[in-house]
N, C-alpha and C positions, 0 to 999 in steps of 0.2 A: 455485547460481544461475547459474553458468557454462554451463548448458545450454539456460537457457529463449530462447525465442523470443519477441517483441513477438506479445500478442495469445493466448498460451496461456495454457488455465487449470489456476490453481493451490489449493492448498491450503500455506497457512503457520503452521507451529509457532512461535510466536516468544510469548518474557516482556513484559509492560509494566509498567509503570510500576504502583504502587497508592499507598493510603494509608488512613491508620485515625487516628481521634477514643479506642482504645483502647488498653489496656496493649500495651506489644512484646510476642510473642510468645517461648517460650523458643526452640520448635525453628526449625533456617536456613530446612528450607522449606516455614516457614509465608510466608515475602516474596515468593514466587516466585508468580507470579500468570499461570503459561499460557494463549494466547490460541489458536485457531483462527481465522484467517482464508483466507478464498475470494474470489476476483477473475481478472480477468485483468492477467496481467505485460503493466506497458508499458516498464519502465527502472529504472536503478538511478540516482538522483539524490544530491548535497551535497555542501558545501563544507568542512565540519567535520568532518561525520559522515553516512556513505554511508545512504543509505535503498534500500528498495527499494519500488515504486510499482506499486500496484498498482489496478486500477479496480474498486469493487465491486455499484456499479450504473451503468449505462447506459440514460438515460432518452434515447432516440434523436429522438424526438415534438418534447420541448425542445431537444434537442441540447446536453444536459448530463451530467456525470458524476461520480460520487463517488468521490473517491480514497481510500487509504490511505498514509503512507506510512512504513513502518515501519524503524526502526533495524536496518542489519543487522547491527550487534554482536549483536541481541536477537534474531536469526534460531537457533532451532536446528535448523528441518528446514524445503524447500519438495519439495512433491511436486505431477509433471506431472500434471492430470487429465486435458487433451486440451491436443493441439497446433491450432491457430490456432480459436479459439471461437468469434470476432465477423470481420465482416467485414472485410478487409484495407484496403478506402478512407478505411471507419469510424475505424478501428484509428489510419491516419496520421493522420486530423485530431485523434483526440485527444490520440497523441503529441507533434504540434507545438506544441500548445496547452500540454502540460506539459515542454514545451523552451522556450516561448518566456517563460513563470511564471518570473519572478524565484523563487528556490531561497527567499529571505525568506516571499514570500507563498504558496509553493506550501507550507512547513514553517506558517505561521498559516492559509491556507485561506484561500479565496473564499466567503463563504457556508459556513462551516462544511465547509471541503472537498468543496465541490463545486465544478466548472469547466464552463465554457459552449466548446465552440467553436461556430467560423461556418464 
């Protein structure tokens, strides 16, 4: 993650979280529940526990946007798909907007993770 750029897109390997109403499983990984996510990188955020943020829609029209922000203990590969995606002006408003989110509400989400700027 040490390479990316504010605004490039990515591709993330990372595990999350699951759960089951059924018997455990015997084999380890049957727990491992691999996710593919795509966005663009805006930062790496937390106070506990580092996230890495990522934006996976940009609805420009509302000037809102859907984040992700994922654990990066649970990162196990990000790969560049292009360097700078969206537009650079764009890019700072919504980074400031997920600087100036209290780290509490930007981890529960606005709207179900989504953020507005102005």
């Amino acid at each position: 993650m040490g390479g990316l750029r504010l605004g490039d897109a990515v591709r993330v390997v990372w595990l999350d979280a699951s759960e089951s109403t059924q018997m455990l499983p015997s084999s380890e990984g049957s727990f491992d529940t691999p996710i593919w996510s795509y966005g663009v990188f805006l930062c790496v955020r937390g106070m506990r526990a580092r996230h890495l943020i990522i934006a996976k829609e940009v609805v420009v029209h509302d000037r809102v946007f859907h984040y992700n922000a994922i654990p990066t203990a649970m990162v196990e590969r990000v790969t560049l798909l292009k360097r700078g995606d969206l537009d650079p002006s764009l890019l700072e408003e919504m980074l400031r907007k997920v600087e100036e989110t209290p780290v509490k509400k930007l981890r529960i989400g606005r709207r179900g993770g989504w953020l507005e700027w102005v």
